[in-house]
C-alpha positions as CSV (number, residue, x, y, z in Angstrom):
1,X,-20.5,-59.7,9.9
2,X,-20.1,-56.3,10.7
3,X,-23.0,-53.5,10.9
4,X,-22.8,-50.3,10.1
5,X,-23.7,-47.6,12.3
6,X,-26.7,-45.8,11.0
7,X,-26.4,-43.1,13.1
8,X,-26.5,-40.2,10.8
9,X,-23.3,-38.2,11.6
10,X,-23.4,-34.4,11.9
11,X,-22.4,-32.8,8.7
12,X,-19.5,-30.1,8.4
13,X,-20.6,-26.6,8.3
14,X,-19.8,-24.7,5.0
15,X,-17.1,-22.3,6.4
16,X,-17.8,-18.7,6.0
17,X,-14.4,-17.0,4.6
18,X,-14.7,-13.5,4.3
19,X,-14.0,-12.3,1.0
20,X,-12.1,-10.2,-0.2
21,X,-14.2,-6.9,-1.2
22,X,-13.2,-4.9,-4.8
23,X,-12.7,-1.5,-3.6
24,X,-13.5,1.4,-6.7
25,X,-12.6,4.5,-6.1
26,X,-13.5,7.6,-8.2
27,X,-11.3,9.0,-11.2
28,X,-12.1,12.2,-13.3
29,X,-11.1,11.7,-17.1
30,X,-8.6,14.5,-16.5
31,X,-7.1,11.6,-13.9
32,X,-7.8,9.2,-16.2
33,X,-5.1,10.5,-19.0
34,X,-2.9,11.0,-16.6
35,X,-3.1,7.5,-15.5
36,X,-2.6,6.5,-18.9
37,X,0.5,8.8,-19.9
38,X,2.3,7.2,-16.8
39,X,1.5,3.9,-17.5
40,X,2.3,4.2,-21.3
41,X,5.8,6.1,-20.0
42,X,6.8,3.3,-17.7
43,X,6.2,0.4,-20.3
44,X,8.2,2.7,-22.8
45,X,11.0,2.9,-20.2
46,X,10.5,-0.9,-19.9
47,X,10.8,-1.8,-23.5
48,X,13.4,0.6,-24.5
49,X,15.8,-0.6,-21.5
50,X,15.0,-4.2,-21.1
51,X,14.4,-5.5,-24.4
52,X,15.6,-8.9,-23.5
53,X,11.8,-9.0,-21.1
54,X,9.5,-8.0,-24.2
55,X,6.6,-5.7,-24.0
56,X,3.8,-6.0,-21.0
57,X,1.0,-5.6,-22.5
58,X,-0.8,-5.7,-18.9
59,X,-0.8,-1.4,-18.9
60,X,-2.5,-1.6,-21.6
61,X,-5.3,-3.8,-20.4
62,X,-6.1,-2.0,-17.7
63,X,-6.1,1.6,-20.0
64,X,-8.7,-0.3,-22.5
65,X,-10.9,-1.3,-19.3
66,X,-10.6,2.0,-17.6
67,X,-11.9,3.8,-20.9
68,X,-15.0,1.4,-21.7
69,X,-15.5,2.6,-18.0
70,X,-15.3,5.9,-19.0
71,X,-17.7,5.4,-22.2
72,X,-20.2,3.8,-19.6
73,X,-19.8,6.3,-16.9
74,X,-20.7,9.0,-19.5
75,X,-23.9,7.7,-20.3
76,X,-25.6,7.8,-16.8
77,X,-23.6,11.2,-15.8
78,X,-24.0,13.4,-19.6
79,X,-21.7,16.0,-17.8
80,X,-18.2,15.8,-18.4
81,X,-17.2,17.6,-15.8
82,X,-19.3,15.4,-13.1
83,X,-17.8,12.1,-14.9
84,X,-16.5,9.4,-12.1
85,X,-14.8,6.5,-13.9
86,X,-14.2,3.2,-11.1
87,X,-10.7,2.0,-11.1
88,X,-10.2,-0.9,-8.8
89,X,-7.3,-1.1,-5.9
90,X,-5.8,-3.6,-8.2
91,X,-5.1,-1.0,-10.5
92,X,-3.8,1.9,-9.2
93,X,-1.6,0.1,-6.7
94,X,0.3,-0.9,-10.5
95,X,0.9,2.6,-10.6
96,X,3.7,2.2,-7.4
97,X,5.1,-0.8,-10.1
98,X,5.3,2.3,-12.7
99,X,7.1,4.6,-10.5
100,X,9.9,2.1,-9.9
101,X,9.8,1.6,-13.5
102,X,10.1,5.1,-14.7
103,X,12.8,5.8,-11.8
104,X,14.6,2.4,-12.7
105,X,14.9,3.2,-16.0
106,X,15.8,6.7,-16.9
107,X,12.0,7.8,-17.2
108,X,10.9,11.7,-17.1
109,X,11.1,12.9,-13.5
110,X,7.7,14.9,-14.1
111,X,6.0,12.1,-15.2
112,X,6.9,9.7,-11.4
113,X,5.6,12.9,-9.8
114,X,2.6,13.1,-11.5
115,X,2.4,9.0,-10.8
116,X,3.2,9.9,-6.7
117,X,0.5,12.5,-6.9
118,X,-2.6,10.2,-8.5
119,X,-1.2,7.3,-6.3
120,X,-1.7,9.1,-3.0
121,X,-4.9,10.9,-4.2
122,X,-6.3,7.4,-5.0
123,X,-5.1,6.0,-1.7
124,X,-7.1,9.0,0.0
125,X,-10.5,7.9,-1.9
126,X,-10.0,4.5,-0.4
127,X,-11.9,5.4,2.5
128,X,-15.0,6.6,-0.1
129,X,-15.4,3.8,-2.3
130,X,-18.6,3.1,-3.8
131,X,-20.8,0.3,-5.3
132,X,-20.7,-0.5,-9.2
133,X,-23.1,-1.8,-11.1
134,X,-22.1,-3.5,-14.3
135,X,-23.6,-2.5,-18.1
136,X,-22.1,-5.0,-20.3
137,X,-19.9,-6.2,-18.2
138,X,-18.3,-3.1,-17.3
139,X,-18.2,-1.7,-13.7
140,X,-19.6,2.2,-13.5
141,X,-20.8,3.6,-10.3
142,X,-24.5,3.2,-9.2
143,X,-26.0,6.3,-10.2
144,X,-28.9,5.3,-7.9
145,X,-26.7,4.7,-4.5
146,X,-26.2,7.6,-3.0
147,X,-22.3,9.7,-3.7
148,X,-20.0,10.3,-1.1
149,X,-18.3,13.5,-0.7
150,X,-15.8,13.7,-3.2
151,X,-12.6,15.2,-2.7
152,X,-12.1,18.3,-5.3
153,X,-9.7,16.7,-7.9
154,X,-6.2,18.7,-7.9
155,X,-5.0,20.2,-11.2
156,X,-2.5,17.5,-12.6
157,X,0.9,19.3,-14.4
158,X,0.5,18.5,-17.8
159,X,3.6,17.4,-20.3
């Protein structure tokens, strides 16, 4: 008969992955509808020129989200002016999807401008993210962790 060995064996290690951290970065609401019209523009393009691919609903999403933000972020900072909304990385890297969208098919010129302009100032926050606390299961900045320096928000050209 044979006999085990009862020698206990050493146990694996839990392996530490790093993971991946959600970067917010700040966006005024004057940003914010500015997001929004170039998202809304692009899926237009979208469902006027490829009709055979149906309507993406995903812009949308992430405009629903990014106003309950909004609503949130307004009630620990009263002053519109001084409102911060969080968008994640995620979500403003769709707006580069938007661009080709809007240049692909036939969209305003103005309008990919204005989406190059918030694209790069959102890449330029990256560096200033901040932490989020959730109120209902929507992210708003921590009004008690302290604020970076903000970069002034640039006047956006309106429609």
């Amino acid at each position: 008969m044979f006999r085990r060995n009862r020698t206990s064996r050493p146990q694996p290690q839990p392996v530490h992955r790093d993971v991946p951290r959600v970067e917010y970065v700040p966006l005024t609401l004057t940003e914010l509808e500015a997001y929004e019209r170039v998202m809304l523009h692009a899926a237009e393009r979208v469902r006027i020129r490829r009709p055979d691919i149906g309507g993406l609903g995903h812009h949308e999403d992430v405009i629903a989200a990014l106003y309950r933000s909004a609503g949130a972020a307004s009630v620990t900072e009263p002053d519109p002016e001084k409102v911060r909304i969080p968008i994640q990385k995620g979500d403003f890297l769709s707006l580069k999807y938007a661009i080709w969208d809007i240049e692909t098919y036939g969209g305003r010129r103005e309008i990919a401008r204005e989406a190059r302009h918030l694209l790069n100032r959102c890449n330029a926050l990256l560096g200033r993210e901040r932490a989020v606390v959730h109120m209902g299961g929507t992210p708003v900045f921590d009004p008690d962790a302290p604020a970076p320096v903000v970069l002034d928000a640039v006047e956006l050209p309106r429609r």
